[in-house]
C-alpha positions as CSV (number, residue, x, y, z in Angstrom):
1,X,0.3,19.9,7.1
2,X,-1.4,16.6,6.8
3,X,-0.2,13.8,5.0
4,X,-2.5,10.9,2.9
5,X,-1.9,7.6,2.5
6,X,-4.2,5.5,0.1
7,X,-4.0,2.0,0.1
8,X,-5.7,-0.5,-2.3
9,X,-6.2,-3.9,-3.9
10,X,-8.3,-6.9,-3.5
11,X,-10.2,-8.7,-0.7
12,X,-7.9,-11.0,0.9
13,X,-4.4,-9.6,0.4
14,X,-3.8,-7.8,3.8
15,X,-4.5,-4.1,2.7
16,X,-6.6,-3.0,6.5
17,X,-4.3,-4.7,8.0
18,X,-1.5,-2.5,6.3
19,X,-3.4,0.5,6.9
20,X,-3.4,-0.2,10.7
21,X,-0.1,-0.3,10.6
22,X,0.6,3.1,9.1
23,X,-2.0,4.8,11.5
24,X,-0.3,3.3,14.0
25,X,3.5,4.1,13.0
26,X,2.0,7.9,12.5
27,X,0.4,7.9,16.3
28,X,4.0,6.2,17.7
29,X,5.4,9.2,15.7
30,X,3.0,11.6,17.6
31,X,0.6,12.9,15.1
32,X,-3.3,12.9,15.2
33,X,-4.7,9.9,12.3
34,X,-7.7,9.6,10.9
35,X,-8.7,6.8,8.6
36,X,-11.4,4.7,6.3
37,X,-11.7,1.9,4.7
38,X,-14.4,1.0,2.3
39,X,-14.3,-3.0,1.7
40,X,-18.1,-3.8,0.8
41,X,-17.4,-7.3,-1.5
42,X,-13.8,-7.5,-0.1
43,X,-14.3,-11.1,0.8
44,X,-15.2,-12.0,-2.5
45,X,-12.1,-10.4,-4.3
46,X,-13.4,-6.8,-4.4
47,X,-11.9,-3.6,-4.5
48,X,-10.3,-2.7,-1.2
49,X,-9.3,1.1,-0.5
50,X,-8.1,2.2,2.8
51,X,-7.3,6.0,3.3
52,X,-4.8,7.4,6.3
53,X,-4.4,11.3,7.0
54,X,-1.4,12.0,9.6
55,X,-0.8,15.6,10.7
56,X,-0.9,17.6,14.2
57,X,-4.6,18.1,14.0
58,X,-6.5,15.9,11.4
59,X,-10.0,16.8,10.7
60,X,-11.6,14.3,8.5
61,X,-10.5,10.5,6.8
62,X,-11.3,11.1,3.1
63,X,-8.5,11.5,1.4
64,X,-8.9,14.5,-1.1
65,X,-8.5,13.6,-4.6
66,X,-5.0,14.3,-5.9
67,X,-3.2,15.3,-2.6
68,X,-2.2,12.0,-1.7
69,X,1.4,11.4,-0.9
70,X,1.8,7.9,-1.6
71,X,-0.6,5.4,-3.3
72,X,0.1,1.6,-2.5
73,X,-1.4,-0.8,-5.2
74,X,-0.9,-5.3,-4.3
75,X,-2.9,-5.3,-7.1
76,X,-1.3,-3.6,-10.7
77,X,-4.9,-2.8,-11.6
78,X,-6.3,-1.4,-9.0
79,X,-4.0,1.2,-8.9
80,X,-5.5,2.5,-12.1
81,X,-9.0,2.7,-10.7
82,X,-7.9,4.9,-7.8
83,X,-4.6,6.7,-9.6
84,X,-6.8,10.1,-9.1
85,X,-6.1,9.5,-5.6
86,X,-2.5,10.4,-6.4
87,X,-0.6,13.8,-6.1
88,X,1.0,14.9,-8.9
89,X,4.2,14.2,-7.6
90,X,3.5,11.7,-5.6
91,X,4.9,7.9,-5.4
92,X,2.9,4.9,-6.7
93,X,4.2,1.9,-5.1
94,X,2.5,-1.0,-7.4
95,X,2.8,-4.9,-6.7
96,X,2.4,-7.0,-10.0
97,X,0.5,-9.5,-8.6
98,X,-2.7,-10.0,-11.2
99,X,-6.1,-11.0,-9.7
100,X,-8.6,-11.7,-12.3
101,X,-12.0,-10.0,-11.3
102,X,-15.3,-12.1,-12.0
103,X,-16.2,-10.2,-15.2
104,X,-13.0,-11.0,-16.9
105,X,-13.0,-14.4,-15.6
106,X,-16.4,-15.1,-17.0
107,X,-15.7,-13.5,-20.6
108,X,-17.6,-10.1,-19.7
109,X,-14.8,-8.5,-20.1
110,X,-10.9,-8.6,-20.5
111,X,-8.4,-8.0,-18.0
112,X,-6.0,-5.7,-19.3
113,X,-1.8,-6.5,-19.5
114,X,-0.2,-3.3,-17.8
115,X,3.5,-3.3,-16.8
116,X,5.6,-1.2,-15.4
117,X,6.2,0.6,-19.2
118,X,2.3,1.3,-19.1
119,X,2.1,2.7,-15.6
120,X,4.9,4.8,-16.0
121,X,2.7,6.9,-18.5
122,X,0.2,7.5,-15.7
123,X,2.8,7.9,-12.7
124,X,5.6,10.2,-12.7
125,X,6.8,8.2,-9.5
126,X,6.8,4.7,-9.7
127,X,8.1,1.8,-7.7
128,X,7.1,-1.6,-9.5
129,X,7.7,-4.5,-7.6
130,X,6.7,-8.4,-6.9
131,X,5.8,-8.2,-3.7
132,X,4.5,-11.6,-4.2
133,X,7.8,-13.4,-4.8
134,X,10.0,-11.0,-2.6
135,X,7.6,-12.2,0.1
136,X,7.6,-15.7,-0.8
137,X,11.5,-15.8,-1.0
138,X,11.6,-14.5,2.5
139,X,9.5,-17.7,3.6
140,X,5.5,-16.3,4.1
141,X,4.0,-14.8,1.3
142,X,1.2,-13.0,3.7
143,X,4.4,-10.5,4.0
144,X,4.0,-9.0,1.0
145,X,1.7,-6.1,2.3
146,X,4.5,-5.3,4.8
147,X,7.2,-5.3,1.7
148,X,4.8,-3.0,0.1
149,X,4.9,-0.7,3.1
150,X,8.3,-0.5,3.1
151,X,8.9,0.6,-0.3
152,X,6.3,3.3,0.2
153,X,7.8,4.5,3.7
154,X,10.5,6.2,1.6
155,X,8.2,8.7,1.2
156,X,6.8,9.4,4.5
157,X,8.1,11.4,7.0
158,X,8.2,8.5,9.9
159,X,11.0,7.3,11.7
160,X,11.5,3.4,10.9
161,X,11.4,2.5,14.1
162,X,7.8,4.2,14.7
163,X,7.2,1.1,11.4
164,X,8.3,-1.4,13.9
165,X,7.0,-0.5,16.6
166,X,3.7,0.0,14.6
167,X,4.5,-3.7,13.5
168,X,4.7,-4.9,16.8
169,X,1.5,-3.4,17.8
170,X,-0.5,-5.1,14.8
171,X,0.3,-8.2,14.0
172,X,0.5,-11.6,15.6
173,X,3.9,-12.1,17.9
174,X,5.2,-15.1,16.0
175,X,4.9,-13.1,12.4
176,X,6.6,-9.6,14.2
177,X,10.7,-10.8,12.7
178,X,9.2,-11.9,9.5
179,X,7.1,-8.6,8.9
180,X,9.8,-6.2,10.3
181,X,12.3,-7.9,8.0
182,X,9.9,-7.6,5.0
183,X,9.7,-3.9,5.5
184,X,13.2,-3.4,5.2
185,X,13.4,-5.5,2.4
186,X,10.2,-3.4,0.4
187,X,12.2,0.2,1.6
188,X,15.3,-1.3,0.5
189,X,14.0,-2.2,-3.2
190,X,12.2,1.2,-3.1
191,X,15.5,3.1,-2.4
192,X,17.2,1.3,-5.2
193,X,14.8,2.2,-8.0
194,X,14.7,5.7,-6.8
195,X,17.7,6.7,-6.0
């Protein structure tokens, strides 16, 4: 069976780097990956979407729409633009962070309010967190990708330590404590809202 990931959010907040490390805590685990990303105005505050497939034999990146396992928002509107993504029983794992797009900014158009009320209407599954501030508490606020991987970890079928290894293998030596602790802080949050 192959598993998808789908990642998304806005240019800047860390999501390739996040994907990498879930490819590479599902290679540490011992299954074949495949992924994509599709960033074209990413470093301009675009859209950001990164899609991972795990399984024994993968055969392609795209992620099938509604077969996803687990989509991960750091944006709370993005998640909305790829929520098709989404099995119907999967888990959205959704930062609150709000990053106002160029067209709302300018007056072209308004950026919506969601919460976590509103979301809940599109997502049986739903972890709503501040991945922001839980970051920022923790002393970097670059960590909050890795929180966000933690949260939606509960739902994957790797072993945590293939996630640290998978950290160790991705980022920068000095950030490895601060992004391992992140992730058990995001899969700690994650098993108290859902359990």
């Amino acid at each position: 069976m192959t598993i998808s990931v789908v990642l998304v959010g806005v240019g800047g907040q860390g999501i390739l780097l996040a994907s990498e490390i879930v490819a590479q805590a599902a290679v540490v685990t011992g299954f074949d990956v495949k992924t994509n990303e599709v960033h074209g105005m990413a470093q301009r505050g675009g859209s950001v979407i990164a899609q991972i497939r795990y399984g024994e034999k993968v055969f392609s990146p795209l992620v099938p729409k509604r077969t996803a396992k687990v989509l991960g928002s750091l944006e709370r509107i993005e998640c909305l633009r790829y929520s098709d993504y989404l099995a119907a029983d999967g888990l959205a794992v959704v930062s609150n962070q709000k990053i106002i797009p160029v067209t709302a900014s300018t007056g072209g158009a308004p950026y919506p309010e969601i919460d976590e009320q509103f979301l809940s209407q599109y997502f049986s599954k739903l972890v709503y967190l501040d991945a922001i501030s839980v970051a920022s508490a923790m002393g970097n606020t670059k960590a909050a990708n890795t929180i966000l991987l933690g949260a939606m970890s509960i739902s994957l079928d790797l072993p945590e330590t293939s996630w640290f290894e998978a950290i160790r293998r991705s980022v920068k030596k000095q950030f490895i404590d601060i992004n391992i602790a992140a992730f058990q802080k995001g899969r700690e949050i994650a098993n108290n809202r859902i359990n």
